[in-house]
C-alpha positions in Angstrom: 50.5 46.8 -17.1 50.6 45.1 -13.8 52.2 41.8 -13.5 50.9 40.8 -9.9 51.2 37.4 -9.2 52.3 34.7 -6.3 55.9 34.8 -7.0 59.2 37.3 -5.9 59.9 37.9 -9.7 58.1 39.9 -11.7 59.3 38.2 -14.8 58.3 34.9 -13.9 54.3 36.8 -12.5 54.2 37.8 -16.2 55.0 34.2 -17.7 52.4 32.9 -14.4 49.7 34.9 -16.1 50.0 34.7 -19.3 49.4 30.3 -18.7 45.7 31.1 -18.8 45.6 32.8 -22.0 43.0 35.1 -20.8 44.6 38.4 -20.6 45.9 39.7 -23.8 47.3 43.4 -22.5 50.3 40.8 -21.3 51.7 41.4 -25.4 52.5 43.5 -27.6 49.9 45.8 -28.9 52.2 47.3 -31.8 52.9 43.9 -33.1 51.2 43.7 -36.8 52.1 40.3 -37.4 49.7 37.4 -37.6 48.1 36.3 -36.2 48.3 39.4 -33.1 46.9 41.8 -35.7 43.5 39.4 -35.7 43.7 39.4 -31.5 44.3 43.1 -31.1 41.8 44.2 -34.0 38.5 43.9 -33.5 37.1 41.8 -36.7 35.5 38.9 -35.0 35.7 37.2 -38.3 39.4 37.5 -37.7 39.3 36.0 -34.5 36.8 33.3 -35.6 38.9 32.4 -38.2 41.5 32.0 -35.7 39.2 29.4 -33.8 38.9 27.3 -36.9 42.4 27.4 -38.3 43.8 23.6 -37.0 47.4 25.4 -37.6 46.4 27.7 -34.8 48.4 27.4 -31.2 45.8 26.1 -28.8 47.4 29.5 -26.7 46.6 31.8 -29.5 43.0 30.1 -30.0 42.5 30.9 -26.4 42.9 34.3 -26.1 41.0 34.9 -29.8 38.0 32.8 -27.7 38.8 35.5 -24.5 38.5 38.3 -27.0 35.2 36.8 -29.1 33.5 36.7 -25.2 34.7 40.2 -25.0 32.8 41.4 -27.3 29.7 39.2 -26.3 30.1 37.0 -29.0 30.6 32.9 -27.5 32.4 30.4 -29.3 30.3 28.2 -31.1 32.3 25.2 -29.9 33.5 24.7 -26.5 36.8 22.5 -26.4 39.3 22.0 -24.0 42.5 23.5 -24.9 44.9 24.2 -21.8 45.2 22.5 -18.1 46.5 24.4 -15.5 47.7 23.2 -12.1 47.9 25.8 -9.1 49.4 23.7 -5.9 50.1 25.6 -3.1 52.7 23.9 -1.1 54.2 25.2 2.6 57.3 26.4 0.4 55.4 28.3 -2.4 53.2 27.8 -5.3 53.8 25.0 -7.9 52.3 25.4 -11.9 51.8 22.8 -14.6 50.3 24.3 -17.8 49.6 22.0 -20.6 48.3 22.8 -24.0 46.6 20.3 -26.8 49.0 20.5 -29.1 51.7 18.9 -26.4 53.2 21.9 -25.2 53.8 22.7 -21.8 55.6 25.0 -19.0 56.2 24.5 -15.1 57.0 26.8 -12.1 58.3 25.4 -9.4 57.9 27.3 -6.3 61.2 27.7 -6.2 60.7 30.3 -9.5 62.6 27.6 -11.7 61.0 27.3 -15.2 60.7 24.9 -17.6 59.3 25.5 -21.0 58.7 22.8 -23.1 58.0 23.5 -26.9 59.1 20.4 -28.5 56.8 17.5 -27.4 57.8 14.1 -27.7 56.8 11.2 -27.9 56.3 10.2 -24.4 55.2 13.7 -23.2 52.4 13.7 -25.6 51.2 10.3 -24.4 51.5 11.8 -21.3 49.6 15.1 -22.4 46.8 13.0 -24.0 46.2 11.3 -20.5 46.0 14.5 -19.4 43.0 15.9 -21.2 41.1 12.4 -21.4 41.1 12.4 -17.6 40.8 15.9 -17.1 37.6 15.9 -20.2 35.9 13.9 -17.2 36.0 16.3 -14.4 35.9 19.4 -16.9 31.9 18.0 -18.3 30.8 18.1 -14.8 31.4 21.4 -14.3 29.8 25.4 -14.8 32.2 28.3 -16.7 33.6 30.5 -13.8 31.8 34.2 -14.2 33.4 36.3 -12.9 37.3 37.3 -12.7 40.1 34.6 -12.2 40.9 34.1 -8.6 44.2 34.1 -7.1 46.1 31.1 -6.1 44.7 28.6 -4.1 45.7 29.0 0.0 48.5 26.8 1.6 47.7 23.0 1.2 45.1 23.6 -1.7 45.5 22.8 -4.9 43.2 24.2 -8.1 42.7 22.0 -11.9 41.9 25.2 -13.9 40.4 23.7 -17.6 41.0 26.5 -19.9 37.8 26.0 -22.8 36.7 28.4 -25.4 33.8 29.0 -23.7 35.3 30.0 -20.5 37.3 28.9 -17.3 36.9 26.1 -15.8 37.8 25.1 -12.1 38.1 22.4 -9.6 39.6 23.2 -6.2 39.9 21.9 -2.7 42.7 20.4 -0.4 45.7 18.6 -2.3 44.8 15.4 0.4 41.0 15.3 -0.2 41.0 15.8 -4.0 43.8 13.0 -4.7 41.7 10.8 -2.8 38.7 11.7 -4.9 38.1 9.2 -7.8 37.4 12.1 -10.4 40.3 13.9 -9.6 43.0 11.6 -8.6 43.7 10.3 -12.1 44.6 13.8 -13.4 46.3 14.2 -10.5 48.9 11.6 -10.7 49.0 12.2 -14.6 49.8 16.0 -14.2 52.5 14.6 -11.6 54.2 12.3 -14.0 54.0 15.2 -16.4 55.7 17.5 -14.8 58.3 14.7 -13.3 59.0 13.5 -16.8 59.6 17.5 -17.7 62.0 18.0 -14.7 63.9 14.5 -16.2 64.5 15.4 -19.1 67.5 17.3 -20.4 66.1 18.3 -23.6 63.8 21.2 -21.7 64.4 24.8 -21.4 65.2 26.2 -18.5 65.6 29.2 -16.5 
């Protein structure tokens, strides 16, 4: 399966992609374990269940949504599950995912990861900003119809609102959209999200 992406490392295009939760050949087909047996089968009552189920990662209700719209069946909800930050500094691309349920990964352009799978309780404050702020800008806007587009160029940045009903995108230069009033707030959130990850010693990284 190809693993394209805007880094050297192919390991770290596979982990890049998989952040939008939109591509399930990125797994394991032959895994029979639940809840992949409901996203690789083809029951959408298995997949709606999955939708429904608050136990459900906000990651796995994603790609169960992806695979519903596959088979030309929408969502009957639309929430906001996953924010995803694209900025395209001089020195490489930078990525902050963030999930509902607090969990969260970053890329530095430097290919550095961070995954962060035990939220606390400053980095789900910090989450929750998130999506309040980002809830504003995402309302305003149309699903994207057609495939998911590459990076944003050099000094462009891209807020990518990852809904069961589709992707949703904001995008434009990083000094005109953190002087916009809509975006600016997420913005400086997502920045103090993805400090705060950096800080602390009780991430993962690679």
């Amino acid at each position: 399966m190809s693993t394209a992406g805007p880094y050297s490392d192919e390991s770290i295009n596979r982990i890049y992609q998989s952040l939008f939760c939109d591509n399930l050949a990125l797994y394991d087909s032959s895994n029979s374990d639940y809840p992949w047996d409901a996203l690789f089968g083809e029951s959408s009552a298995a997949l709606g269940e999955l939708l429904i189920n608050p136990s459900s990662d906000p990651r796995i209700q994603l790609l169960a949504a992806n695979q519903l719209r596959n088979l030309d069946l929408l969502p009957p909800t639309n929430r906001l599950l996953g924010i995803v930050l694209e900025v395209n500094l001089p020195e490489g691309l930078d990525t902050l995912a963030a999930y509902k349920n607090g969990v969260a990964t970053y890329i530095n352009h430097s290919e550095k990861s961070i995954f962060w799978d035990s939220p606390t309780e400053e980095s789900n404050l910090l989450t929750n900003q998130l999506f309040e702020s980002g809830e504003k800008i995402y309302k305003k806007l149309s699903p994207w119809p057609q495939d998911r587009l590459d990076p944003p160029h050099t000094n462009h940045l891209r807020i990518n609102f990852l809904a069961e009903q589709g992707l949703y995108f904001g995008q434009g230069p990083i000094s005109m959209l953190l002087n916009d009033t809509l975006a600016r707030p997420t913005l400086i959130t997502a920045t103090n999200l993805m400090r705060y990850l950096v800080d602390t010693p009780l991430n993962q990284t690679r």
